[in-house]
C-alpha positions as CSV (number, residue, x, y, z in Angstrom):
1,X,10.9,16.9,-9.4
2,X,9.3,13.2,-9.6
3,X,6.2,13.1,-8.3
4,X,5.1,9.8,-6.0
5,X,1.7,9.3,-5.3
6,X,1.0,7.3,-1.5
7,X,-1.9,6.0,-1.2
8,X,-3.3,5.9,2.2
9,X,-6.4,4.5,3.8
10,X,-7.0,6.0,7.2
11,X,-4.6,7.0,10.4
12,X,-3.8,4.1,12.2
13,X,-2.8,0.0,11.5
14,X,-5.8,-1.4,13.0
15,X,-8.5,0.6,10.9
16,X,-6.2,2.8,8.5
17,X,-2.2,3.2,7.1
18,X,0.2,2.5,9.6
19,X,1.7,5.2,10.5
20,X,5.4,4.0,10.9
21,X,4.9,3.1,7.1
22,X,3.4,5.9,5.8
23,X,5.6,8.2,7.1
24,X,8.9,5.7,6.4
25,X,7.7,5.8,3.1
26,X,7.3,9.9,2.9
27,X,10.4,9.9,4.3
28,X,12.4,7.9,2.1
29,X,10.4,10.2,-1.1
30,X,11.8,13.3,0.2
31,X,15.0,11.6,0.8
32,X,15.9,10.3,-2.5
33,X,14.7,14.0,-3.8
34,X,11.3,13.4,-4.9
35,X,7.6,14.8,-4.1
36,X,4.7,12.7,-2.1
37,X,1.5,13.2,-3.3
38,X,-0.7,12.2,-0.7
39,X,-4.5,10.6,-1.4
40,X,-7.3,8.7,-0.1
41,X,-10.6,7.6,-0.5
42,X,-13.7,10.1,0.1
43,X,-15.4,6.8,1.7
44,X,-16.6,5.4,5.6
45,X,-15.5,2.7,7.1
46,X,-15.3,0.9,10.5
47,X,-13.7,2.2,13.0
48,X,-11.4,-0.1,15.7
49,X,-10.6,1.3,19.4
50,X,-6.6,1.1,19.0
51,X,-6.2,0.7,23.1
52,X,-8.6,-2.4,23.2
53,X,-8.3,-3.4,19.5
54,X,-12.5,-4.0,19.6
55,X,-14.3,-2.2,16.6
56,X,-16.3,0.8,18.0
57,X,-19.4,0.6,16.2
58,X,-18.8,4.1,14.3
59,X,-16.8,5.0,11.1
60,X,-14.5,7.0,10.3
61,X,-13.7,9.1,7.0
62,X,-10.6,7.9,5.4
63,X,-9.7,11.0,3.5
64,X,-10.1,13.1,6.6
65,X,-8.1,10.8,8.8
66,X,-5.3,10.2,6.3
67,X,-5.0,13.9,6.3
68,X,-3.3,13.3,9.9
69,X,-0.8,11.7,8.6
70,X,-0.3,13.9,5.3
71,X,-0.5,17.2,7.5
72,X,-3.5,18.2,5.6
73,X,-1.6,18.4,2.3
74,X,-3.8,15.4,0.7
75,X,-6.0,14.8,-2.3
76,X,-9.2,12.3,-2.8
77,X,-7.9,9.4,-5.3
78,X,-11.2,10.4,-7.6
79,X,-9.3,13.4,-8.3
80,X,-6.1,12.2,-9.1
81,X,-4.8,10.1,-12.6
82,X,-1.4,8.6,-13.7
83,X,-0.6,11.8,-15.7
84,X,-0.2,13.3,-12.2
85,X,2.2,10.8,-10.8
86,X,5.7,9.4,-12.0
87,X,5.1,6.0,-9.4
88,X,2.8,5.4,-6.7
89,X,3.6,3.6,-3.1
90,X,1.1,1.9,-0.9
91,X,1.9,1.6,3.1
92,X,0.3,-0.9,4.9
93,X,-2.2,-1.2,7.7
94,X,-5.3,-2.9,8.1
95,X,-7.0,-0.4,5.9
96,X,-5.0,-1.3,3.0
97,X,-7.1,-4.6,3.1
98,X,-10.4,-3.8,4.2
99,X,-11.1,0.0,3.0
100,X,-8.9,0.1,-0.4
101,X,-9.7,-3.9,-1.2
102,X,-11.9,-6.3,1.4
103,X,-8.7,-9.1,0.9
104,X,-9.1,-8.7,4.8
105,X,-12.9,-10.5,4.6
106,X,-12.4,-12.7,1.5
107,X,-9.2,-13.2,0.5
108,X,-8.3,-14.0,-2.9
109,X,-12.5,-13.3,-3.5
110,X,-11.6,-9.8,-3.1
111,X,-12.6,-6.5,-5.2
112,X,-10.4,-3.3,-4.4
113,X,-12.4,0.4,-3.9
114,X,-13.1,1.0,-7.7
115,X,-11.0,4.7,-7.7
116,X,-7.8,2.8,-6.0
117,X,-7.9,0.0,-8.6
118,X,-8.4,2.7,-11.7
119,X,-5.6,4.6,-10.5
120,X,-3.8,1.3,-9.9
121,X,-4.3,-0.2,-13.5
122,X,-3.6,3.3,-14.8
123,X,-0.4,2.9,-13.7
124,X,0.8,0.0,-14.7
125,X,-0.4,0.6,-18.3
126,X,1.5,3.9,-18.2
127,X,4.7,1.4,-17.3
128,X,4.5,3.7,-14.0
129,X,6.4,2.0,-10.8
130,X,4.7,1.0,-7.9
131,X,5.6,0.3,-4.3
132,X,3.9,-2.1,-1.8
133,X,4.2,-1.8,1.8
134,X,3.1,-5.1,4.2
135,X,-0.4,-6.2,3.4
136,X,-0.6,-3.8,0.7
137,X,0.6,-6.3,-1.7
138,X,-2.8,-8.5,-1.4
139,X,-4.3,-5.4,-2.7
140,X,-1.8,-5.3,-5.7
141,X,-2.8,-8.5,-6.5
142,X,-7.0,-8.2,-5.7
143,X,-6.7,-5.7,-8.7
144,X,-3.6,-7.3,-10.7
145,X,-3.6,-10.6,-10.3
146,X,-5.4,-11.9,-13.1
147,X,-4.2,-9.6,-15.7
148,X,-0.5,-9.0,-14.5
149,X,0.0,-12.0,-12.3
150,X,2.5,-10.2,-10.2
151,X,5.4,-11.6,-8.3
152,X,4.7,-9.7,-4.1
153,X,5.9,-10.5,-1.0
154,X,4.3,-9.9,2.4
155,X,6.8,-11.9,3.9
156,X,6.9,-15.7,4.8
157,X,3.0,-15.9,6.0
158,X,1.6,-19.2,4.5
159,X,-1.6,-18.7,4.7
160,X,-1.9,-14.8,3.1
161,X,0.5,-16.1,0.9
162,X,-1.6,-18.7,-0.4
163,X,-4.6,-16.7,-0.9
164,X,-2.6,-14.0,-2.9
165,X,-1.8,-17.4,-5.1
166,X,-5.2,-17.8,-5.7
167,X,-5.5,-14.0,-7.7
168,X,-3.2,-15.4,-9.9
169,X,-0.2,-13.6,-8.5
170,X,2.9,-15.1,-7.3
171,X,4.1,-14.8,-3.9
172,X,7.8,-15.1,-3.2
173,X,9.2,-15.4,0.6
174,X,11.3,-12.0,1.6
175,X,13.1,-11.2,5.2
176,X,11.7,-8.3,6.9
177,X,15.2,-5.7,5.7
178,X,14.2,-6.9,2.1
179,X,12.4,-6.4,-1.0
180,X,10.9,-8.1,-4.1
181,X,11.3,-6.9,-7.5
182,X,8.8,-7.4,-10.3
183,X,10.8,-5.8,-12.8
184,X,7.9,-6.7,-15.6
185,X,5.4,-5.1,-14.0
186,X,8.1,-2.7,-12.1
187,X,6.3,-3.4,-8.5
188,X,8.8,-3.4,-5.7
189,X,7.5,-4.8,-2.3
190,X,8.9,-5.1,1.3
191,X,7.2,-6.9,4.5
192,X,7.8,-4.0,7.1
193,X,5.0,-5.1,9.9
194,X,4.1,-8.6,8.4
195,X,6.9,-10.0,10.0
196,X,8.6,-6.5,12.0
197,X,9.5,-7.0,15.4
198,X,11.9,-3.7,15.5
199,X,10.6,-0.2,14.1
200,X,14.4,0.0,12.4
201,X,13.4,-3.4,10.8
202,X,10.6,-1.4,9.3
203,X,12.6,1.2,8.1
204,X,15.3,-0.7,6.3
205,X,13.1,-1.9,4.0
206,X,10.8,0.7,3.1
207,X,14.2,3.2,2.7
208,X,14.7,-0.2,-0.2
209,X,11.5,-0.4,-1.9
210,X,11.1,3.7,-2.3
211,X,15.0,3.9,-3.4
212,X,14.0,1.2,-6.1
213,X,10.6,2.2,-7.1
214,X,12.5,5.6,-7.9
215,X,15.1,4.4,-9.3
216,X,13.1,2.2,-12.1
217,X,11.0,5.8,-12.8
């Protein structure tokens, strides 16, 4: 059974994965017959009040909250290498860019958590597919963009989009149901919440990126 590594960053889209993503995407895995392997950082990081949207003043562990998500099933991303995997997806959420990359804080200035862009660089030098969910494609490019230069979507946002530009990746406009296909690097990527205004909407395109980020395994 192909193995498909998700890479998530916390329970919740103001400080963590968004859920809706992560689970479309673990979904969509099991659907097309394939195995999630779930993984996190062991790190801290600032936690947000999801009723009033105001950080908290306290952190929370992202391993142990992403193991909400992953039912406890869930490894720390030290631990894991691209011999493990046969792809790797990446939901969205704020913690996509501001605990695996600070794209959040300084745009195209960025550096990604130094396990997530190891595994990430692993991957793609193993020719290894990988999925982008929403603002998880400005951490593809944080890590990628100078090397790979990497065509990503995260929809038809000017202003993220030109930022990712400046990493050296290229963004490319998608609708919301769609995806983008960087069949050099073999990085599929879909807006979902960037421009969502229908959890179906959502959905549709993840059930497209993780069909063709198994597909080109």
């Amino acid at each position: 059974m192909k193995k498909i590594g998700v890479v998530l960053s916390g329970c919740g889209v103001r400080d963590g994965s968004e859920i809706h993503e992560a689970v479309f995407a673990l979904m969509a895995i099991d659907r097309h017959g394939a195995k999630a392997v779930c993984m996190a950082p062991n790190a801290d990081f600032p936690e947000t009040n999801h009723l009033t949207m105001q950080e908290t003043g306290a952190k929370r562990n992202a391993l142990v909250e992403s193991a909400r998500i992953a039912r406890g099933n869930i490894r720390d991303i030290k631990d894991v290498t691209a011999a493990d995997l046969d792809a790797v997806v990446f939901p969205g959420g704020f913690g996509a860019a501001r605990n695996l990359c600070d794209f959040a804080m300084k745009g195209a200035a960025a550096t990604a958590h130094p396990e997530v862009a190891r595994l990430l660089k692993e991957m793609v030098a193993a020719g290894k597919p990988v999925g982008a969910i929403c603002i998880a494609p400005a951490l593809i490019a944080t890590v990628l963009g100078k090397e790979a230069a990497p065509t990503l979507t995260i929809g038809t946002d000017a202003d993220t989009a030109a930022e990712i530009g400046k990493t050296g990746a290229k963004h490319q406009d998608c609708p919301v149901t769609d995806i983008v296909i960087d069949h050099k690097n073999k990085i599929v990527s879909t807006p979902a919440y960037m421009l969502a205004t229908r959890i179906s909407e959502v959905n549709e395109g993840i059930e497209q990126c993780v069909k063709e980020v198994i597909a080109m395994i």
